[in-house]
C-alpha positions as CSV (number, residue, x, y, z in Angstrom):
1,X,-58.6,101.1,16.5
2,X,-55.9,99.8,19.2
3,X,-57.5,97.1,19.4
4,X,-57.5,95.8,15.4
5,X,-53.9,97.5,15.5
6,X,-52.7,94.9,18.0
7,X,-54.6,92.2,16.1
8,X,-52.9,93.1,13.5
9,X,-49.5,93.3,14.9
10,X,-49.6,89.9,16.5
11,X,-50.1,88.7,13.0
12,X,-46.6,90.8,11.8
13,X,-45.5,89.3,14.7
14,X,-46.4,85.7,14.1
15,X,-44.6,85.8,10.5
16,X,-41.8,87.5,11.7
17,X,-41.1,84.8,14.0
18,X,-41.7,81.7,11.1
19,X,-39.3,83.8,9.2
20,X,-36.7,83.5,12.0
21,X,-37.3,79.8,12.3
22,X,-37.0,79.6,8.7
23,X,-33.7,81.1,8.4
24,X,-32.6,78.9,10.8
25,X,-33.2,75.7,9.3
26,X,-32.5,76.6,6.0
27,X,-29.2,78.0,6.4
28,X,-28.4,75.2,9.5
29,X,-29.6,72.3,6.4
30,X,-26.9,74.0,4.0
31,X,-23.9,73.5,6.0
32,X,-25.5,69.9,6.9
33,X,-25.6,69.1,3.2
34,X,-22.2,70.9,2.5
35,X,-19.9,69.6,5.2
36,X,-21.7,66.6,6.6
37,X,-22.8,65.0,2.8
38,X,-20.0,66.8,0.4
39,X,-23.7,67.6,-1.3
40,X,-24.0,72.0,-1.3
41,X,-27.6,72.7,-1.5
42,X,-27.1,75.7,-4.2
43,X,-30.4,77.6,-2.9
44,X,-29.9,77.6,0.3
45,X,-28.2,81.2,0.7
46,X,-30.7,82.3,-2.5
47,X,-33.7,81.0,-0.3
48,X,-32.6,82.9,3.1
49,X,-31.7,86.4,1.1
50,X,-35.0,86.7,0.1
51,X,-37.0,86.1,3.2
52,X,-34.0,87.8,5.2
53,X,-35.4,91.4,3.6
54,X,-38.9,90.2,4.3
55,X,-37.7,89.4,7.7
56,X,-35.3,92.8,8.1
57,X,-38.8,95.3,7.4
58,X,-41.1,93.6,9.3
59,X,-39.0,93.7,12.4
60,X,-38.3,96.9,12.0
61,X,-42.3,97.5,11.9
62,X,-42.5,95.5,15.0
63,X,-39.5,97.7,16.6
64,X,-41.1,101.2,15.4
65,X,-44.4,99.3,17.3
66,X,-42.9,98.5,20.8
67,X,-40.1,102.0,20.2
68,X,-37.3,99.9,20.5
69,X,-35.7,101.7,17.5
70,X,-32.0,103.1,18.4
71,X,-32.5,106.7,19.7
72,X,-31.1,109.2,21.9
73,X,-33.8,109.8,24.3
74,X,-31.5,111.8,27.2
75,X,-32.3,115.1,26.1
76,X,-36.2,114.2,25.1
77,X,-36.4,112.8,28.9
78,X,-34.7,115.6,30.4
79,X,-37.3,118.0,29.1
80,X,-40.7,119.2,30.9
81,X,-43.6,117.0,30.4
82,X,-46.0,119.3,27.9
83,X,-42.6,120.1,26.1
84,X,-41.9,116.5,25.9
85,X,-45.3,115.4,24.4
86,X,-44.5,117.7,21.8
87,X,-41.2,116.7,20.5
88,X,-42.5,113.0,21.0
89,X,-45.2,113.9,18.3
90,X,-42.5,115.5,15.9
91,X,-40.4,112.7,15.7
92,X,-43.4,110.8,14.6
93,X,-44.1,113.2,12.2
94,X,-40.6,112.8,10.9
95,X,-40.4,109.4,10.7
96,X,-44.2,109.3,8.5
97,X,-42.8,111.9,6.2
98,X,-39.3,109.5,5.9
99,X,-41.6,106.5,5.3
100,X,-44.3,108.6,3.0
101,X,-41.3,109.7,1.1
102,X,-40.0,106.0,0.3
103,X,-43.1,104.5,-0.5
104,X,-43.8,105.5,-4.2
105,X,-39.8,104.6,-5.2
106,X,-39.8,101.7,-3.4
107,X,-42.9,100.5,-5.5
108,X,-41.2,101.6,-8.8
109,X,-37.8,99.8,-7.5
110,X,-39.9,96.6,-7.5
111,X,-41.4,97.2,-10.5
112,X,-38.1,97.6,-12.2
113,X,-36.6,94.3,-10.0
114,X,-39.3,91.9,-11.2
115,X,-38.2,90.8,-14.3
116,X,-35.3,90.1,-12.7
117,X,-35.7,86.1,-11.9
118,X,-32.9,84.0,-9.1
119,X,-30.6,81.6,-11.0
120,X,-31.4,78.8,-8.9
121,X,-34.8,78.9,-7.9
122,X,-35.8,80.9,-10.6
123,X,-38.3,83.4,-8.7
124,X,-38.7,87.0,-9.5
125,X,-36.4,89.3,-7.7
126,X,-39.6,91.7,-7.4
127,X,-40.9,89.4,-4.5
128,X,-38.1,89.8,-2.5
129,X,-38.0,93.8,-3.1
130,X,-41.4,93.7,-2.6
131,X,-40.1,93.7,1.5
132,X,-39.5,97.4,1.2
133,X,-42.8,98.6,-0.3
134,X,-45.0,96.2,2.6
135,X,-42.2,97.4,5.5
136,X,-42.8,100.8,4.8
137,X,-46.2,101.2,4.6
138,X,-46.8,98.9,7.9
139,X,-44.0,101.6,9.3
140,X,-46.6,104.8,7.8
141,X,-49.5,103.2,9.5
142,X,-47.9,103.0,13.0
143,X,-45.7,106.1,13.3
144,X,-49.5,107.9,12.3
145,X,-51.3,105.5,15.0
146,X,-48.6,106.3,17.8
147,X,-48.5,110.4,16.8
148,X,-52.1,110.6,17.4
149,X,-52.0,108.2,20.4
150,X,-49.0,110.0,22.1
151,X,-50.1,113.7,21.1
152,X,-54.1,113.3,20.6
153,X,-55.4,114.3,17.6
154,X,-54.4,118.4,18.1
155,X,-50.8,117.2,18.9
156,X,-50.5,115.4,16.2
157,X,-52.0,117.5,13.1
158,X,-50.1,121.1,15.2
159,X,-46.6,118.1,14.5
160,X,-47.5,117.1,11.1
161,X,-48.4,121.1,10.3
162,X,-45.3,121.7,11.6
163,X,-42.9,119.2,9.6
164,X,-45.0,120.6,6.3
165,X,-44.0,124.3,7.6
166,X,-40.7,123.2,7.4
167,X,-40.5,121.5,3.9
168,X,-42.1,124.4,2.4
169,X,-39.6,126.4,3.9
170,X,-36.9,124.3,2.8
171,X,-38.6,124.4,-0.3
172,X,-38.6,127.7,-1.2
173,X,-34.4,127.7,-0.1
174,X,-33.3,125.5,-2.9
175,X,-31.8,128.0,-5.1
176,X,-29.7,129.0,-2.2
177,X,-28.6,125.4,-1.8
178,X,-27.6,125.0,-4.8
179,X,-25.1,127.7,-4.6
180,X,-24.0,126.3,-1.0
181,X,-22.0,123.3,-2.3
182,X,-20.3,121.1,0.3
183,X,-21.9,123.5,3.1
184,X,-25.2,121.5,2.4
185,X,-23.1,118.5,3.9
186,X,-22.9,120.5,7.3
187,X,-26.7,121.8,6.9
188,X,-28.2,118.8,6.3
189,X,-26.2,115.4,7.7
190,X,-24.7,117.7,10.4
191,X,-27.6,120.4,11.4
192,X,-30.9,118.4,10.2
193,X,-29.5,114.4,11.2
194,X,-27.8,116.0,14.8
195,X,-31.8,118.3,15.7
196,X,-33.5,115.0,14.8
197,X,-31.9,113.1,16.9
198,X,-31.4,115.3,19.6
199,X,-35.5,115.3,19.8
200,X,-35.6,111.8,19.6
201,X,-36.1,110.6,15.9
202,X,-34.7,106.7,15.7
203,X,-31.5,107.3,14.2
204,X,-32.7,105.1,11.0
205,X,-35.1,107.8,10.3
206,X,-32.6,110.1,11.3
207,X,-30.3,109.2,8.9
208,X,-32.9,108.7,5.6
209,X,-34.8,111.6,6.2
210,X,-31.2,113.6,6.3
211,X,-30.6,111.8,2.7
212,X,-33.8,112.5,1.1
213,X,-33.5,115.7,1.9
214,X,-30.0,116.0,0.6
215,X,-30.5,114.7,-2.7
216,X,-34.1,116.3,-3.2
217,X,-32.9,120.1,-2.4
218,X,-29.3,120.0,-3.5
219,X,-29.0,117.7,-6.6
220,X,-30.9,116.3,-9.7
221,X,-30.5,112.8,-7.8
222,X,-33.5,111.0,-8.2
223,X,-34.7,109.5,-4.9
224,X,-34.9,106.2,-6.1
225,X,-31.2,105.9,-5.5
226,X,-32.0,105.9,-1.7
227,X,-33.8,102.7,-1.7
228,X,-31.7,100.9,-3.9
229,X,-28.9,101.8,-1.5
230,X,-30.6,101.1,0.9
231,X,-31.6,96.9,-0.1
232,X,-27.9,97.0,-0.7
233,X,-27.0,98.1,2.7
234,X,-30.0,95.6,4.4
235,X,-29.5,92.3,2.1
236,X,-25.8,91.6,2.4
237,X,-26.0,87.9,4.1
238,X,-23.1,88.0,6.3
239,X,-25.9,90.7,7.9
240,X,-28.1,87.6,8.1
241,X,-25.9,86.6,11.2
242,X,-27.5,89.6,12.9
243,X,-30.6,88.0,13.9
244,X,-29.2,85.1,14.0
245,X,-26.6,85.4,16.8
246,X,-29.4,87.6,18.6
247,X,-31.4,84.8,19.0
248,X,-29.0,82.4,19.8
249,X,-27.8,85.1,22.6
250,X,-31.7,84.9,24.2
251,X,-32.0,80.9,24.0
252,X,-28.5,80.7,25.8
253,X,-30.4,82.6,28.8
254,X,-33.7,80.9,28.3
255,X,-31.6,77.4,28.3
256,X,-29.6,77.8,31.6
257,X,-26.3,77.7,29.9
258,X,-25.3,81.2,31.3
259,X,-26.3,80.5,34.2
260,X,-24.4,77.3,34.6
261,X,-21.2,78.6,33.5
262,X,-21.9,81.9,36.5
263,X,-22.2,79.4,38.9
264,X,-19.0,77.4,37.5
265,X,-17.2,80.6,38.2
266,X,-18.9,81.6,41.2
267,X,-17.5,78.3,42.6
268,X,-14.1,78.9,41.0
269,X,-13.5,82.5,42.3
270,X,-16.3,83.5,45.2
271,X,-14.1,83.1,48.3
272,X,-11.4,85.4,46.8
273,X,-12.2,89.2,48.3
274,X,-14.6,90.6,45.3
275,X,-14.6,87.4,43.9
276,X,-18.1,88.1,42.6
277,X,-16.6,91.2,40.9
278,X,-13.9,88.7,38.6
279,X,-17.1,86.0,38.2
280,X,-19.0,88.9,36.1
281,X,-15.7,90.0,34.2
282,X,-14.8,86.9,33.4
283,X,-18.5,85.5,32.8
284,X,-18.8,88.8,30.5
285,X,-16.0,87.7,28.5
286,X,-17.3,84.0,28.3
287,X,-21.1,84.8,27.6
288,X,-19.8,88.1,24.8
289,X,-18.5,85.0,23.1
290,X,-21.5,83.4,22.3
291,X,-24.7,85.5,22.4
292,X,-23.2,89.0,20.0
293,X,-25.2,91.1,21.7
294,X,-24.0,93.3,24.6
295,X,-27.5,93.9,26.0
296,X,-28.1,90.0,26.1
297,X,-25.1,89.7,27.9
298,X,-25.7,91.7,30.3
299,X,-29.5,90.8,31.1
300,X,-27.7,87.2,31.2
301,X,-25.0,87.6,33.8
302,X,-26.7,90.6,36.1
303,X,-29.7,88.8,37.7
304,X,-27.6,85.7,38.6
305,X,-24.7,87.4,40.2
306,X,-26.2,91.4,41.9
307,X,-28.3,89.6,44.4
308,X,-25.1,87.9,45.8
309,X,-22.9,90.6,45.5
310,X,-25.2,93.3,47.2
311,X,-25.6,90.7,50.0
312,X,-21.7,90.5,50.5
313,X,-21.6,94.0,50.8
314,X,-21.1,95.5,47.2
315,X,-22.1,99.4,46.1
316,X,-25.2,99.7,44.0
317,X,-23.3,101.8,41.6
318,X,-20.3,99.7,42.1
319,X,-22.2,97.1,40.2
320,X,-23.6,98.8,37.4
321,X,-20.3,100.5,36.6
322,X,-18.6,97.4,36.6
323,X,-21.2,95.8,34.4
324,X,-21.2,98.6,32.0
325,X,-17.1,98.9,31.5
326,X,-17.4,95.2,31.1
327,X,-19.6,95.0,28.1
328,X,-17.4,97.7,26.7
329,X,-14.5,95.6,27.2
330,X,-16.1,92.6,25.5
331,X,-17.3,94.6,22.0
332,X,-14.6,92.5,20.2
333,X,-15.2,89.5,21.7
334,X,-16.2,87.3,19.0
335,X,-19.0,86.8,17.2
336,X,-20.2,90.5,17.8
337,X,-22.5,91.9,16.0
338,X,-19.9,95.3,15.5
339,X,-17.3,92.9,14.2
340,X,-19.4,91.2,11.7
341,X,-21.0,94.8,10.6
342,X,-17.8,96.4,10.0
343,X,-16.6,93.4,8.5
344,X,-19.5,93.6,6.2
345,X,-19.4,97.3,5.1
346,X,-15.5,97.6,4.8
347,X,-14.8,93.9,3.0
348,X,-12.2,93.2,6.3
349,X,-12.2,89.4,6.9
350,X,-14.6,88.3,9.1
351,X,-12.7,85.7,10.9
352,X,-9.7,87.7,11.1
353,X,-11.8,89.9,12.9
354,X,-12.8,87.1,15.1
355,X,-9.4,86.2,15.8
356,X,-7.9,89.4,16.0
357,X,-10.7,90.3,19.0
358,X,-9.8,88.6,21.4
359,X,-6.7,89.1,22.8
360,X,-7.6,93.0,23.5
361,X,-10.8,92.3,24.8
362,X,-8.6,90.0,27.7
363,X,-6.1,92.9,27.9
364,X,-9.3,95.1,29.0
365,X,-10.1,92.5,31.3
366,X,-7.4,92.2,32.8
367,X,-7.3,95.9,33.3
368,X,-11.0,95.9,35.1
369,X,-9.6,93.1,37.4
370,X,-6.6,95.1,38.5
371,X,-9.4,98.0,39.1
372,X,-11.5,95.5,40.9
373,X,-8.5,94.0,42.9
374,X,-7.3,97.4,44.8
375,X,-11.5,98.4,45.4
376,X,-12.0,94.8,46.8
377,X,-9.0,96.2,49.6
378,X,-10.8,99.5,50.3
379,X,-14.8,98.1,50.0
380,X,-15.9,95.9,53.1
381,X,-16.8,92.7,51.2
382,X,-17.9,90.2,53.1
383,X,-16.0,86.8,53.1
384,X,-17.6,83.6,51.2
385,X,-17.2,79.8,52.3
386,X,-14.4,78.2,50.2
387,X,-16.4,75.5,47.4
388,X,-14.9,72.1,48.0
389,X,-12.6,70.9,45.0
390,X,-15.4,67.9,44.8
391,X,-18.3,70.8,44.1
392,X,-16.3,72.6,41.9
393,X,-15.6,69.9,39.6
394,X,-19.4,69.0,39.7
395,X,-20.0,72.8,38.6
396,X,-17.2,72.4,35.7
397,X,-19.1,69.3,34.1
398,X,-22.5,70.9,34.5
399,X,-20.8,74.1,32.9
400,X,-18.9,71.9,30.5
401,X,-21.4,72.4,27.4
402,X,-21.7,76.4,28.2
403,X,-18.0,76.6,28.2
404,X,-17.0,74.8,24.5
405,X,-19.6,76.9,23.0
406,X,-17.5,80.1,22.2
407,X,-14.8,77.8,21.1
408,X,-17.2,75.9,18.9
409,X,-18.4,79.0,17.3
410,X,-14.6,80.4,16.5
411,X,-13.1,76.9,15.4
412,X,-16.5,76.5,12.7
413,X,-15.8,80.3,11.5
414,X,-11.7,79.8,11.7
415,X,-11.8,76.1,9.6
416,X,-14.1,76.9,7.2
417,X,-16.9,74.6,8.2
418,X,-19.4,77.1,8.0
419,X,-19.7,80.9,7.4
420,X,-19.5,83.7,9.7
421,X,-23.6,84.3,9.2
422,X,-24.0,79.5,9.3
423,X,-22.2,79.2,12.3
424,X,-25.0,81.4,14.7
425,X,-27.2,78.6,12.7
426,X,-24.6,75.5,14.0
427,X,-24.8,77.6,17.8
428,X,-28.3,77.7,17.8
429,X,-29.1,74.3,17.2
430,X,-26.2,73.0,19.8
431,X,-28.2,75.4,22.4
432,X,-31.3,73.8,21.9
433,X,-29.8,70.3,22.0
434,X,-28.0,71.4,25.1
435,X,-31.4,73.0,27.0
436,X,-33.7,69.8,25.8
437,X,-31.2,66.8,26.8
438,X,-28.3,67.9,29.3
439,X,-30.1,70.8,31.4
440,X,-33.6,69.7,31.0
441,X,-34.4,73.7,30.7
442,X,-36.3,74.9,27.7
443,X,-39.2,77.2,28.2
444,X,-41.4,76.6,25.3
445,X,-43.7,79.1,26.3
446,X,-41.0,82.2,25.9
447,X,-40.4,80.9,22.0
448,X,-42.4,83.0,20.8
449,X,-41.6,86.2,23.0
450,X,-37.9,85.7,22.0
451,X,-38.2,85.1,18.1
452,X,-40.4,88.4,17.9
453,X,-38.0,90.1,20.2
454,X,-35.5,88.6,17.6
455,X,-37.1,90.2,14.6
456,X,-37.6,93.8,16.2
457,X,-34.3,94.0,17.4
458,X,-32.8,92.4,14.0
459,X,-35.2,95.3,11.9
460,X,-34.1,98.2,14.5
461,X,-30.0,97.6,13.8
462,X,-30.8,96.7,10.0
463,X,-32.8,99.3,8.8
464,X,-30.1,101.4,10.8
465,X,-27.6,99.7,8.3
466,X,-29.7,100.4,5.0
467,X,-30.6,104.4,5.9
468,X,-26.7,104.3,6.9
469,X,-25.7,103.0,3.7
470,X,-27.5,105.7,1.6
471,X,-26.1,108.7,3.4
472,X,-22.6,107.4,3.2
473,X,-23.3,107.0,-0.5
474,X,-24.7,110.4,-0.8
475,X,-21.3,111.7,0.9
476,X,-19.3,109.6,-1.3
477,X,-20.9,111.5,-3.9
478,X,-20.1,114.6,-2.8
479,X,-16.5,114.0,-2.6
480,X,-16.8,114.5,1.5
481,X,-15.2,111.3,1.5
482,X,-12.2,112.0,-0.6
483,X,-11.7,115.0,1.0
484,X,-11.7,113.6,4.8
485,X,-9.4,110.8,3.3
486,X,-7.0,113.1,2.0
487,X,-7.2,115.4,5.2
488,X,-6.9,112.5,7.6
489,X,-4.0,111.7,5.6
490,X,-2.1,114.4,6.3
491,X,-2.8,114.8,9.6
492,X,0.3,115.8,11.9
493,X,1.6,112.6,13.7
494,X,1.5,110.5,10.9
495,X,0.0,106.6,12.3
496,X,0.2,108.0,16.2
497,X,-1.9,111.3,15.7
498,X,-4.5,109.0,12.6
499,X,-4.8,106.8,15.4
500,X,-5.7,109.3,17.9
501,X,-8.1,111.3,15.7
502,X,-9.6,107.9,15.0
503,X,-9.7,106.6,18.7
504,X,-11.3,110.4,19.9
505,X,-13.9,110.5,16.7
506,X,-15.3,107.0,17.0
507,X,-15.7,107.5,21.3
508,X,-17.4,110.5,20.5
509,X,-19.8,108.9,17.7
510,X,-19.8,105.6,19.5
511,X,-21.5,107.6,22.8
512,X,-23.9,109.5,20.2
513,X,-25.0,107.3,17.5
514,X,-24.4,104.1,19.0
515,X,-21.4,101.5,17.6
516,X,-23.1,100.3,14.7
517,X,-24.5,103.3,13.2
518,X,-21.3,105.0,13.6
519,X,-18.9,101.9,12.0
520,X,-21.2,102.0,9.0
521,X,-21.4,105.4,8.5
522,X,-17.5,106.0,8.9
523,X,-16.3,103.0,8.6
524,X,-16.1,102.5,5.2
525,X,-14.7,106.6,4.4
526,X,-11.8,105.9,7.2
527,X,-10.8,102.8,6.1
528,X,-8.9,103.8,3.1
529,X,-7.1,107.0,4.9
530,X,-6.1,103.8,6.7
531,X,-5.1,101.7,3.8
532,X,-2.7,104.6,2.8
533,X,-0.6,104.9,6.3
534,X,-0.3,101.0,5.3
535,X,-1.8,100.4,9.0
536,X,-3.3,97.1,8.7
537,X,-7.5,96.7,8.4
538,X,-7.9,94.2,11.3
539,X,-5.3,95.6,13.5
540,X,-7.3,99.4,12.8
541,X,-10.8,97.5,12.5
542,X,-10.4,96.7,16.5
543,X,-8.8,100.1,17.6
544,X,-12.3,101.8,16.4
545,X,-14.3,99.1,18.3
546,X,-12.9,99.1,21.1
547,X,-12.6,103.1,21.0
548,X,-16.6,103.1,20.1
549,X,-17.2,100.6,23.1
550,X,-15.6,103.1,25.4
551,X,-18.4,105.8,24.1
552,X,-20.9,103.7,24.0
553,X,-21.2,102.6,27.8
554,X,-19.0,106.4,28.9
555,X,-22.1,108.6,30.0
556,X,-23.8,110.9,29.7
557,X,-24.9,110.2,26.5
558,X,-23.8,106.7,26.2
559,X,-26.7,104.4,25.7
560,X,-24.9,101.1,26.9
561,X,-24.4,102.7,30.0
562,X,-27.9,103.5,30.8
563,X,-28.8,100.1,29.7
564,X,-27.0,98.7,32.2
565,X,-28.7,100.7,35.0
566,X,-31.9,99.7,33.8
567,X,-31.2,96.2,34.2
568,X,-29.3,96.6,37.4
569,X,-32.5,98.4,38.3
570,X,-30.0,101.7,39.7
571,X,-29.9,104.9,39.2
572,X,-27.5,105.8,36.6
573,X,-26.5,108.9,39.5
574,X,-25.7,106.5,41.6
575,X,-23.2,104.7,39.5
576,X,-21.6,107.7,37.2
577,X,-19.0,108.4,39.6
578,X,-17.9,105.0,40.3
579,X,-17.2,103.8,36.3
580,X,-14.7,106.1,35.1
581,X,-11.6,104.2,37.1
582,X,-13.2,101.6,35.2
583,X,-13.0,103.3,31.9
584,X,-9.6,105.0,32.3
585,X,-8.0,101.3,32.4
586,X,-9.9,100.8,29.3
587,X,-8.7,103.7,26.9
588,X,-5.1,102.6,28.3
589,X,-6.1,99.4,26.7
590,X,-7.2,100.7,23.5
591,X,-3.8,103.0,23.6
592,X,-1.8,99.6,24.2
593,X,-3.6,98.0,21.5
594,X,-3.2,100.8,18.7
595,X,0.8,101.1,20.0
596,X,1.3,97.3,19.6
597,X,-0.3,95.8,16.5
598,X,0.5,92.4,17.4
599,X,-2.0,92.4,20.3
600,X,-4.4,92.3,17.2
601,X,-2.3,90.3,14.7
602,X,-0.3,87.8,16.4
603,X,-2.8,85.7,17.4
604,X,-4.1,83.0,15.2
């Protein structure tokens, strides 16, 4: 059975990676036929929706395969091995019944959506919904294949006998939810979302089996509604630069680029005293620009630059806390995949976002290298040889190419030559060129590991957005959401204590459900309480960003900061003491930023 299951899989995998490649050129041929020929090819974006759903479920099959959904797995670890094995099997329980329960109206969703034919190309709509109904029965097959795997087959009927328990149960309560009203908010997308989690369920499945069970025990809702919601939350195509800008972050390591522009900087700045230390801030900065993804940039800049560092004499921990306050400082360093999110779930511009992200992102640089700058007088550093003027200029011209890539990106998205989701398309084909014909460096043989690691990554953060989008429809519902606004609203402090709140709830949510979860989920409900303190979107759109960056690297619970010790290859003990200097200088960055709007506005 493993065996055919991994025969199987390499199969997903194979036309998850031809979907990627797809998307790619047709998207990269639009804005060639647009700008270059004045000639718009009008199915183009029609074309890439459709196979971008396809593409969102199956990676998200492949991520549910290889457990690289987004989970919190700190407690889970923490716990003694039998104890462990247990909870491992119930959250595979949990996720089948979420995937069991979507099944049948995802099928009649379909069904409803295939008369419903594409203007241009004229194909039923029922194909591309068709995505959902394949996705979730791949995902039913493997959460059974890994509960009996991980548990054996007693572990895994004692977990599913378990979850049934509980349903019955839960059952048998629905005339006493009924009468709870808005307490069944707290009971179930408080209680039910915050125990799944806590023993490990994704957060997707989190999330859609907190919804289901919300609609099914409380209302007359029928559960149709979820997956609708949820193909509206998962098929937006500025969420189509999601993939896109995660591939283009892996083929910028795979090419050399980032490694070129390290050793630019090396050159530049390694004979100052913890030089190395401003070559990864500054390198963090650069690299945030282009790849989107805050793991990427970190498996990008660590291996070229620890080895060197360690040998001149810096901390273990040093490193890792400096790697991990840096990727939080870059979060709004365009084109992140947060600022394109929250620019797709709350209707802010995207390239204001883009502009508006950069100058507090350098403030929060500038604050790590002041940090950096009064360590490198107490640490014993070890000096570096001074790189001639003639070998630094060499390093510039080799970097050249890595360096006007972040500014290609912005000027495409800022003129209007190509979209916010085109221009990964435009990046991606430069970094190709670049690898193939200036640094002779293109690994043909890693394609195919980096366009499935592509899709699974891609169907991890997007099914996150669809199961996302339900619940904070089912709270919308509810009225939760016109409550908080008008609550939020009325907070003491007026802008100064909406701020705070704001700054203090997304650090918290930012550490426990990761950034994007937590923008897409609150995003869109805090947003207007914003509108009405007439605090502009961008300006408040950062804030949140940068104040989930901070939560998402701040441990003990952040999952960016454990991410960096695993590819530092420390021991998260050994750098927990060492980061929060490094933090501190942060969240007085992301104070300066909320105080002074024009650190968010007044660049153009």
């Amino acid at each position: 059975m493993a065996r055919a299951a991994r025969l199987a899989l390499c199969g997903i995998e194979a036309l998850a990676a031809a979907l990627v490649i797809l998307e790619v050129v047709i998207l990269f041929a639009g804005v060639v036929a647009r700008y270059g020929f004045d000639s718009p090819l009008l199915w183009s974006d029609e074309l890439a929706g459709a196979l971008f759903l396809w593409l969102a479920m199956l990676g998200a099959a492949i991520a549910l395969w290889r457990g690289e959904h987004m989970r919190l797995a700190t407690l889970v670890g923490r716990a003694p091995p039998a104890l462990r094995a247990r909870l491992e099997a119930l959250a595979n329980a949990i996720v089948m019944v979420f995937v069991l329960e979507i099944i049948r109206p995802a099928y009649a969703y379909m069904i409803t959506q295939w008369p419903v034919s594409s203007p241009a190309l004229a194909f039923s709509d029922g194909l591309r919904v068709a995505a959902l109904v394949v996705g979730a029965a791949l995902m039913l097959v493997i959460a059974a294949f890994r509960l009996f795997a991980a548990g054996g087959f007693r572990g895994g009927l004692a977990a599913l006998a378990m979850t049934g328990v509980v349903a019955f149960v839960l059952t048998l309560l629905e005339p006493l939810f009924l009468r709870l009203g808005n307490g069944n908010l707290v009971l179930f997308f408080v209680g039910l979302v915050g125990f799944a989690v806590a023993i490990g369920v994704p957060i997707a499945f989190a999330f859609g089996t907190a919804t289901l069970s919300y609609l099914a025990l409380t209302t007359h809702i029928p559960l149709g509604i979820v997956v609708s919601r949820m193909d509206g939350g998962m098929s937006g195509m500025v969420l189509l630069a999601v993939p896109l800008f995660i591939f283009l972050g892996l083929l910028i390591e795979m090419t050399g680029l980032a490694r070129a522009m390290i050793d630019f900087l090396a050159g530049l700045l390694g004979h100052v005293r913890g030089g190395l230390a401003y070559v990864l801030i500054v390198a963090m900065y650069l690299v945030s620009g282009i790849s989107g993804s805050k793991a990427a940039d970190m498996a990008a800049v660590a291996p070229a630059l620890f080895p060197e560092m360690r040998a001149r004499g810096a901390r273990p921990g040093q490193l890792v806390a400096l790697l991990a306050a840096s990727g939080a400082m870059a979060e709004t360093i365009p084109p992140s995949l947060v600022l394109v999110t929250i620019g797709s779930v709350t209707g802010v511009s995207i390239a204001g976002l883009f502009n508006g992200g950069v100058l507090p992102a350098a403030l929060g640089a500038l604050g790590l290298a002041l940090v950096v700058f009064f360590e490198a007088r107490r640490e014993p550093f070890a000096a570096a040889p001074r790189v001639s003027k003639r070998e630094v200029a060499r390093r510039f011209l080799i970097a050249l190419p890595a360096l006007v890539l972040p500014f290609l990106i912005r000027a495409a998205v800022v003129d209007g030559i190509a979209t916010a989701t085109e221009v990964s398309t435009v990046g991606v084909v430069y970094v190709v060129l670049a690898g193939l014909f200036f640094y002779r460096q293109f690994a043909w043989r890693r394609l195919g590991a980096i366009l499935v690691e592509t899709a699974s990554l891609s169907g991890a953060i997007l099914l996150i957005i669809g199961t996302a989008t339900a619940m904070g429809w089912a709270l919308t519902q509810s009225g939760f959401a016109r409550a908080l606004v008008a609550a939020v609203s009325a907070m003491p402090g007026g802008r100064a204590g909406f701020f705070a709140a704001s700054i203090a709830a997304f650090a918290v949510l930012g550490s426990v459900l990761e950034g994007i979860p937590a923008i897409i989920l609150f995003g869109p409900l805090l947003f207007p309480a914003a509108r009405a303190l007439q605090i502009a979107e961008i300006h408040y759109a950062i804030v949140v960003v940068l104040a989930m960056g901070l939560g998402l690297f701040a441990p003990p619970f952040g999952v960016g900061f454990y991410a960096a010790c695993a590819i530092g290859k420390i021991s998260p003990d050994a750098a927990i003491g060492r980061i929060w200097a490094y933090l501190g200088v942060l969240l007085v960055a992301v104070l300066l930023v909320a105080a002074f709007p024009v650190l968010s506005l007044g660049w153009r």
